[in-house]
DRENTOR-215180 format. One record per residue (C-alpha): residue in three letters; x, y, z. Coordinates in steps of 0.05 Angstrom, whole numbers, plus 5000, padded with zeros to 4 digits. Layout:
<sites>
ALAXYZ;...
</sites>
This chain:
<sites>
UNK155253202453;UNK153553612508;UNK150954242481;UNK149454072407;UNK141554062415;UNK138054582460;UNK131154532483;UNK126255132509;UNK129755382559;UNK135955272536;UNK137854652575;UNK140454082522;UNK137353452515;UNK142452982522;UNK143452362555;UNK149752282605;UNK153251602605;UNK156151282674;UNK159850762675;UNK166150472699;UNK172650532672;UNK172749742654;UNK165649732620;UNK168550222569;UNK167549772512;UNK160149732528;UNK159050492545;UNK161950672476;UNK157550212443;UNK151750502477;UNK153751072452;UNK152950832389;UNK146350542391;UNK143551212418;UNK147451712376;UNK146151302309;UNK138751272336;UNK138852102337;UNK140652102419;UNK146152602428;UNK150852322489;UNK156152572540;UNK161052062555;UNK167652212592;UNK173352262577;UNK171452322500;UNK167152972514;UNK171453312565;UNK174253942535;UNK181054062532;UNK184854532590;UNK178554412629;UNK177854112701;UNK175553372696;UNK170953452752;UNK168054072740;UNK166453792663;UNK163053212697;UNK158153692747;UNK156854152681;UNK155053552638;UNK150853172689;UNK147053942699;UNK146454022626;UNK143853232618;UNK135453122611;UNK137852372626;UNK142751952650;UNK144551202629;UNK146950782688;UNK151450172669;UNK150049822731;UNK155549292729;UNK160648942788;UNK165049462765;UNK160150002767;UNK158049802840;UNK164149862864;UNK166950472836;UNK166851142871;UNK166651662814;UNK159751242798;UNK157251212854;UNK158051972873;UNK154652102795;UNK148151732821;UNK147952072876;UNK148952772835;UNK143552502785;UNK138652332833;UNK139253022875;UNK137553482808;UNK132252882794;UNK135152642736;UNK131352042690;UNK137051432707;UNK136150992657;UNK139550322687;UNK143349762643;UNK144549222693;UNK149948782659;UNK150048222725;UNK147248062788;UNK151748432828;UNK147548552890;UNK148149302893;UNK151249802944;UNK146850073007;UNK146850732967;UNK145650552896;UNK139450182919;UNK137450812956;UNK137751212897;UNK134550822851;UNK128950632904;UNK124550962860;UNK126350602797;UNK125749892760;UNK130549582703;UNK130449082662;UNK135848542669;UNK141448262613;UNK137847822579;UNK140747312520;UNK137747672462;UNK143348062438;UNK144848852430;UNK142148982367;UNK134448892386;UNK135549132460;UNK139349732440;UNK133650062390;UNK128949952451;UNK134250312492;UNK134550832434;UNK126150862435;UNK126250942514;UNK131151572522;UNK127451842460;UNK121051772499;UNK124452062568;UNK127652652534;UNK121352862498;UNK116752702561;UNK121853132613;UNK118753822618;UNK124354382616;UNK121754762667;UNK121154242723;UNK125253742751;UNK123453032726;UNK122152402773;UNK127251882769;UNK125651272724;UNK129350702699;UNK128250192637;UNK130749812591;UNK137049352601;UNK141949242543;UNK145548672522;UNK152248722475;UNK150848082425;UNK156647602412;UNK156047162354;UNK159746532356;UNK161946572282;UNK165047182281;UNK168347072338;UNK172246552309;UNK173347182244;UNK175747612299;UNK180247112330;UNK182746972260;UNK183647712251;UNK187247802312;UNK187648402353;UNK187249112353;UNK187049542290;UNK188050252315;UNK190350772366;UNK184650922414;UNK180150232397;UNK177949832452;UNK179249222405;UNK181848602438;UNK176648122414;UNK170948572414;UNK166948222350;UNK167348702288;UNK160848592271;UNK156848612326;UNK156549222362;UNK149449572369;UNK145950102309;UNK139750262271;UNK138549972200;UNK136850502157;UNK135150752088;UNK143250992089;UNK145650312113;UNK150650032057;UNK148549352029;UNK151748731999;UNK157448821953;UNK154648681876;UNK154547971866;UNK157647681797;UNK153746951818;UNK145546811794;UNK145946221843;UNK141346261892;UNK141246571963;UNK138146542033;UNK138446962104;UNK136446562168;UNK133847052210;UNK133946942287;UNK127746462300;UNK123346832352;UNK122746482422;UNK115446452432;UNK116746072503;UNK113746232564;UNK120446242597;UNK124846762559;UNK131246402584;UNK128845992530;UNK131646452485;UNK138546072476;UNK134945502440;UNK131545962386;UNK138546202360;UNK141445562370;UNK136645262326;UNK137345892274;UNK144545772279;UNK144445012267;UNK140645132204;UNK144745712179;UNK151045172184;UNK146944612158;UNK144945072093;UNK152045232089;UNK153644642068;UNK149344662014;UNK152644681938;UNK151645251901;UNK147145711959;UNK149546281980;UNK148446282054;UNK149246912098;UNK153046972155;UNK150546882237;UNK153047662240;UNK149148002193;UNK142447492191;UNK142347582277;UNK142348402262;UNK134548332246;UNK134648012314;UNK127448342352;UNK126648852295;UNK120948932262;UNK123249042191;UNK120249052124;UNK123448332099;UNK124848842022;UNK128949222061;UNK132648592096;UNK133948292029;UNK136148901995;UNK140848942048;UNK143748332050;UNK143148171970;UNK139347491985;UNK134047151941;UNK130546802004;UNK129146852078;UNK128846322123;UNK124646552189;UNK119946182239;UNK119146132319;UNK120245652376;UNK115845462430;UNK118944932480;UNK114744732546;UNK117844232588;UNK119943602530;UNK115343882483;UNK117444292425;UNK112144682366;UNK117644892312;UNK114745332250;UNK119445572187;UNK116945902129;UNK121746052073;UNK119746792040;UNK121747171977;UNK123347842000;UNK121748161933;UNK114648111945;UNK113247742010;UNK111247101986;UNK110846522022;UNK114045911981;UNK114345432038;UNK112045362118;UNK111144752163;UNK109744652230;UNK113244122273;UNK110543862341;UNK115543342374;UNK118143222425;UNK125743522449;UNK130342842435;UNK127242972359;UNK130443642342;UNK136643432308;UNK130743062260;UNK127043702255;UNK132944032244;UNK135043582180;UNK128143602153;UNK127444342147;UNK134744402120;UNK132743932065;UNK125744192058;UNK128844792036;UNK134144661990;UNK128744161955;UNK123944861950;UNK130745151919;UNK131644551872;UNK138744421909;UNK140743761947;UNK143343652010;UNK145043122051;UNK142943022119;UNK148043212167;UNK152442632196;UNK152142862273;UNK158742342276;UNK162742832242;UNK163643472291;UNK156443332314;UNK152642962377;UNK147042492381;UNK147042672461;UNK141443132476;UNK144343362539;UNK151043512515;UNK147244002462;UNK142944302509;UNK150144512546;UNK153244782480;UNK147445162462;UNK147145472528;UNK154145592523;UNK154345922464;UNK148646382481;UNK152346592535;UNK158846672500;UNK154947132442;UNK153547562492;UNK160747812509;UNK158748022578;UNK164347802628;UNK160547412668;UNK155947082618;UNK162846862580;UNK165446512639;UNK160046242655;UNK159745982574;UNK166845532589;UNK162345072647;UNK158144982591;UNK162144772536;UNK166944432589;UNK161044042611;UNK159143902537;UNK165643512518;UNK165243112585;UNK158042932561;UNK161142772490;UNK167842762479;UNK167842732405;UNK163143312396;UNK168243782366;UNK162344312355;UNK163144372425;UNK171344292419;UNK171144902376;UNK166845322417;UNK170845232482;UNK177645532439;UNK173346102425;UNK170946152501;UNK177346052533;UNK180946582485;UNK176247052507;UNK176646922579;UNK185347052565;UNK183447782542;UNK177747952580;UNK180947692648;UNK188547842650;UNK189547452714;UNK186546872687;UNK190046882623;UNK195946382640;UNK190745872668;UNK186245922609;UNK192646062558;UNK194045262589;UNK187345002577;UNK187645362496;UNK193944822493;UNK190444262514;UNK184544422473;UNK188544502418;UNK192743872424;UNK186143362433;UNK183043762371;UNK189243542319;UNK189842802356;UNK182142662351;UNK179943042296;UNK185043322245;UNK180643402197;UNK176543932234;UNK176244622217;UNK178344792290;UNK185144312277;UNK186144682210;UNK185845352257;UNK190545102300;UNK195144902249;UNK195545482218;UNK195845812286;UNK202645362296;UNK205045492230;UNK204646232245;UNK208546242312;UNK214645812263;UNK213546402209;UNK211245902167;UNK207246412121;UNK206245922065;UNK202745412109;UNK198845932149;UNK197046252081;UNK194445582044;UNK190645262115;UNK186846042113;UNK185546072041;UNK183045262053;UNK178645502111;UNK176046222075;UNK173545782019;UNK170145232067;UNK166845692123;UNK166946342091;UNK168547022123;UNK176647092117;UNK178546632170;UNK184747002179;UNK187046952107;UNK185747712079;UNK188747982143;UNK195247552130;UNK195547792059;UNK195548492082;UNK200948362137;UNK205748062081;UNK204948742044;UNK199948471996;UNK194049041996;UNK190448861930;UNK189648171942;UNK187748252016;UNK181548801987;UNK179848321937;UNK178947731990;UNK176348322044;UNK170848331989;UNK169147701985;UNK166947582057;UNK163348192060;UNK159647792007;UNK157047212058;UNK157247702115;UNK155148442091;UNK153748702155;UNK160948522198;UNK163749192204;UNK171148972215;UNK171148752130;UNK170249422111;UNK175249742159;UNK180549312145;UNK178849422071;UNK179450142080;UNK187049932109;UNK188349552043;UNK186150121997;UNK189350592042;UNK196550142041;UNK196550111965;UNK195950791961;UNK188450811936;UNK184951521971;UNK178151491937;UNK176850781960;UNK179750832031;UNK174951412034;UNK169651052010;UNK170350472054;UNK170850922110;UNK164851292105;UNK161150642097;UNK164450492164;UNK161051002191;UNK154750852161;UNK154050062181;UNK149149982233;UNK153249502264;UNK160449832267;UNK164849942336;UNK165050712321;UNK171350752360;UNK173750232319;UNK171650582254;UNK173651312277;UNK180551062308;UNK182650752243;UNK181151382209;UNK185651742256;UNK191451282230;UNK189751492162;UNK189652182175;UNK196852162208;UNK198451812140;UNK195352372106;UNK197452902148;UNK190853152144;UNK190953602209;UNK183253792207;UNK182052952211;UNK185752862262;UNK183953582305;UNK177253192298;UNK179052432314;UNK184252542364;UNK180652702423;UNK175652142422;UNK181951632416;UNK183451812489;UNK176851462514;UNK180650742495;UNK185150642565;UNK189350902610;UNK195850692568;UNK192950852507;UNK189751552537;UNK197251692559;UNK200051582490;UNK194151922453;UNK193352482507;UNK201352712506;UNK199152722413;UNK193953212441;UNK196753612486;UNK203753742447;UNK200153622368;UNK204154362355;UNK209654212396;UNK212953672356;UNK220553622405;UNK215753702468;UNK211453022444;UNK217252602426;UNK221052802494;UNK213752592529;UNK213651962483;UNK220751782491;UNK219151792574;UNK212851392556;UNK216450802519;UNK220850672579;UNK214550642628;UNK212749892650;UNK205750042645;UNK206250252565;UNK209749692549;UNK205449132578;UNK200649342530;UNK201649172460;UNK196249702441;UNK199650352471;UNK206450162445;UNK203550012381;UNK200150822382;UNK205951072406;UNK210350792349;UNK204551132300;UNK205251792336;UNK212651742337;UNK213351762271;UNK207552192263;UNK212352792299;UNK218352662257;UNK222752032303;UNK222951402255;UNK228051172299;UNK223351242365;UNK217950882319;UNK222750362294;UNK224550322371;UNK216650162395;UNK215249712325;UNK220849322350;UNK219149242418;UNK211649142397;UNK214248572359;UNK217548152406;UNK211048062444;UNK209347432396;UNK203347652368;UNK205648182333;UNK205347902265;UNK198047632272;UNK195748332320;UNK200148942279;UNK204148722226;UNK199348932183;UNK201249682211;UNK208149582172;UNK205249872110;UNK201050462129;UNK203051062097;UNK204851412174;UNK210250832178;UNK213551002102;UNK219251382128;UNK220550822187;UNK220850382122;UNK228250672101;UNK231350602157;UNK236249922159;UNK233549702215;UNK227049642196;UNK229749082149;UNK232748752207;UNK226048732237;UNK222448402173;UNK228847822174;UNK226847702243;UNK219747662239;UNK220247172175;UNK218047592123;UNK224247582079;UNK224846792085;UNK217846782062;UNK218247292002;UNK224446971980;UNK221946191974;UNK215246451947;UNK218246941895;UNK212447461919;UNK214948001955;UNK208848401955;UNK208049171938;UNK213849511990;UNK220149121977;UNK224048791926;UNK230648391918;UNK237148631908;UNK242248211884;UNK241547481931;UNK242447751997;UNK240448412008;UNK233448691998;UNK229549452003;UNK223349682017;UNK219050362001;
</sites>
């Protein structure tokens, strides 16, 4: 913050973030990456004291700032508040650091201010790596900028936020937002930016002696760094490959694509990550000609128990790719069989080239980048219609394009149905048909079948694929921490596993390991703070733990302008208990609130937070009949805020219309919060 360091002179060192309202997702996790790094930050509105003049916070904080970050987006070129920030920053000769997101040509102005600067473009490498050389430049600026005279304006070092493939299919499975005041959608729980460290939690203790292996990000040793798709393509095709592998524990895309660009100890990375072996190597690829090199490690002392070196030629990669899959599991006295590019696969080089492109681009969650990920894949399945790879990927792109682009959302929402429907004709044995299956059997409140395709899928891909999150919506906490667990097991280092089991512990009641879990949250290198810190605000409202939430509540208003309205009225009224629920009662009614299932779903939390179950009960409901609600909030049910909702009757009119009571009934599991009484009438705690 503003304020918390002081330098001689007195002037903090902090570094000011600008950005535009719709990049607020990326500013926070810039954030972050500096603040975990040791970089204080001012970021608006999250820093703004309360009672005080917006403005006049903004002019103070820019004063007060040694440097100032510059998401330099579309968005950011065309906003005014921005724009008149640069211009601030550049008259008291502020360092700008610039993040340019896109290739927005810039404004007459922004180019005259930052005349005297240079940045780095977006590349495809990802935010972890980027965003610890962001972390190392403001350190550098902050400790070069003399306190007694103004500093030239410089700029460096571009950021990327890193989308991984897999877990974008975990957070699609997962489904939505999990807190007031997160900028959630289908942000990917894992992958937001942070600094490894001697405090970072590892790998849950493993009960298995089988052995394990991490493929770390191969490093593009190309010439042309656009290159750098095929290097984590070709990490990624080997993680799957070794996946399939009996009895080997292979880490997830998430955590192993962490190490991306670091410069690690490989102890450390296997202490982390609880793995026997690491898989590394680099790419070189000039024109048709490709020098691949993998060496398989033991992290315990460095050695090198394998390495070749492959020169071919591009059309021989899917060979090189099978022989260094099975030249490891031989090295680990395991079999595997080569993998049958007929089954979900492609033999067409072309058709590859476009997924792995695509892909890359998808990973990297930037706007842009992800639409330009669907011509990819699209391009892909015209090149080879049966490569469902490619069939898989293009669900993921086009359900990313529905959140990130509301007015695109119907036309892509049509395209997810035709997807969908050629998926379960031409491959229905495919884990993207089993997803869509159980997606079906969810919108028919068919919990059984969701719950068995999940558990099916969990087992064969790893990570939860939806199925722990579903457990915790039917009211099942234990079980849901217990399978929470176990993908933090393949993927230590995805963020959203140990949030969610801080929910489950919280639900059943279980203080000490809620706590736990959340301070390892906070700890992960690669956790959405907001994410982490918003969910903790629910708990505290559980708790009524007013020094928690005194402490949380403030930076939940930084998530949107519904969700500041809902979170700003808890703020400004949090001793005024009959003033809030008058303020949310006017809220609920307002068109803009209840568009957005996020803000409703805050505003039922805060609602009962200030004493109206019935206002709560009133928002639940509403939130409900959006058609996600089981799959984005039911989970929300059970949270100790929501216990006195729980007794009112029609909250049991709510769980007979969303399916739960059909399901509990046939299954004979009814979970921890309500039981059976007599054969038509139930109640819940």
């Amino acid at each position: 913050m503003a304020g918390s360091e002081g330098s001689a002179g007195g002037v903090p060192r902090t570094a000011f973030i600008s950005y535009a309202s719709q990049d607020a997702a990326l500013a926070n996790a810039v954030v972050r990456a500096l603040e975990h790094a040791g970089v204080p930050c001012w970021i608006a509105p999250r820093d703004v004291e309360p009672g005080a003049l917006y403005a006049d916070e903004i002019v103070r904080a820019l004063n007060e700032a040694r440097v100032v970050v510059l998401l330099l987006s579309a968005h950011a070129a065309a906003s005014a508040h921005v724009g008149k920030e640069l211009e601030r920053a550049s008259s008291k000769h502020r360092r700008i650091i610039a993040l340019r997101t896109d290739a927005t040509p810039l404004p007459r102005a922004f180019e005259y201010f930052l005349s005297e600067s240079q940045w780095i473009e977006v590349g495809e490498g990802g935010i972890g790596p980027a965003a610890a050389k962001l972390a190392d430049s403001v350190r550098r600026h902050l400790a070069a900028v003399p306190t007694t005279e103004p500093a030239r304006m410089q700029t460096s070092a571009v950021v990327t936020p890193k989308r991984s493939h897999g877990p974008m299919l975990a957070v699609a499975a997962l489904l939505g937002a999990i807190v007031i005041g997160a900028v959630w959608k289908f942000w990917p729980a894992g992958d937001m930016p942070g600094r490894l460290s001697d405090t970072s939690p590892a790998v849950d203790a493993q009960v298995s002696d089988d052995p394990s292996i991490a493929v770390l990000p191969f490093v593009n040793m190309s010439s042309d760094k656009e290159q750098e798709y095929f290097a984590d393509g070709l990490s990624e095709e080997l993680l799957n490959q070794l996946v399939q592998v009996p009895k080997l524990r292979v880490i997830g895309r998430t955590s192993s694509f962490a190490f991306k660009g670091r410069n690690e100890d490989l102890r450390k990375i296997g202490d982390l990550l609880g793995v026997s072996h690491i898989l590394e190597g680099s790419v070189r690829k000039s024109g048709n000609q490709l020098r691949i090199t993998a060496q398989l490690i033991n992290p315990q002392d460095g050695s090198h128990l394998w390495s070749e070196t492959y020169d071919r030629e591009f059309a021989d990669i899917f060979a090189i790719q099978d022989e260094i899959a099975k030249a490891v599991a031989g090295k680990l006295q395991l079999t595997i069989a080569g993998k049958d590019r007929k089954v979900g696969g492609t033999q067409n080089i072309a058709a590859y080239e476009d997924y792995l492109v695509g892909i890359s681009k998808l990973n990297t969650f930037l706007p842009v980048q992800v639409l330009d990920s669907v011509q990819h894949l699209e391009r892909a399945t015209k090149l080879d219609p049966d490569f469902q790879d490619a069939w898989s990927a293009l669900l993921v792109a086009h359900s990313t394009v529905a959140n990130l682009f509301p007015e695109r959302r119907a036309a892509s929402s049509q395209r997810l149905r035709e997807i969908s429907s050629h998926v379960l004709k031409t491959a229905p044995d495919s884990e993207a048909a089993a997803g869509a299956r159980a997606a079906s059997a969810l919108l028919s409140k068919d919990f059984a079948t969701a719950l068995a395709i999940r558990r099916e899928l969990a087992i064969r891909v790893g990570g939860t694929s939806g199925y722990a999150p579903l457990l915790l919506v039917l009211g099942r906490p234990a079980a849901a921490a217990e399978a929470f667990s176990e993908a933090r097991q393949r993927d230590p280092l995805v963020g959203v596993y140990t949030i969610f089991k801080m929910i489950a512990h919280e639900v059943a009641g279980q203080n000490e390991q809620a706590e736990a879990e959340y301070q390892r949250a906070l700890m992960s290198p690669n956790m959405n703070l907001n994410i982490a810190e918003g969910s903790g605000l629910v708990r505290a409202m559980g708790l009524r733990d007013r020094p928690s939430i005194d402490r949380l509540l403030p930076r939940a208003i930084a998530a949107g302008p519904g969700q500041a309205a809902v979170n700003g009225t808890a703020l400004r009224y949090l001793d005024d208990a009959p003033a809030a629920l008058r303020e949310l009662q006017r809220l609920v009614n307002e068109p803009g609130i209840q568009r957005d299932l996020y803000s409703m779903a805050a505003l039922s939390q805060w609602a009962a937070y200030f004493g109206d179950e019935a206002l709560a009960l009133d928002a639940l409901v509403r939130t409900s009949r959006s058609g996600t609600f089981v799959t984005e909030w039911g989970f929300s049910l059970w949270r100790p805020v929501n216990r006195d909702v729980r007794r009112l009757p029609g909250f049991k009119s709510l769980l007979r219309e969303q399916g739960f009571v059909d399901y509990w009934r046939k299954s004979g599991n009814w979970g921890d919060f309500c039981k059976p009484v007599g054969t038509d009438d139930f109640e819940c705690r």
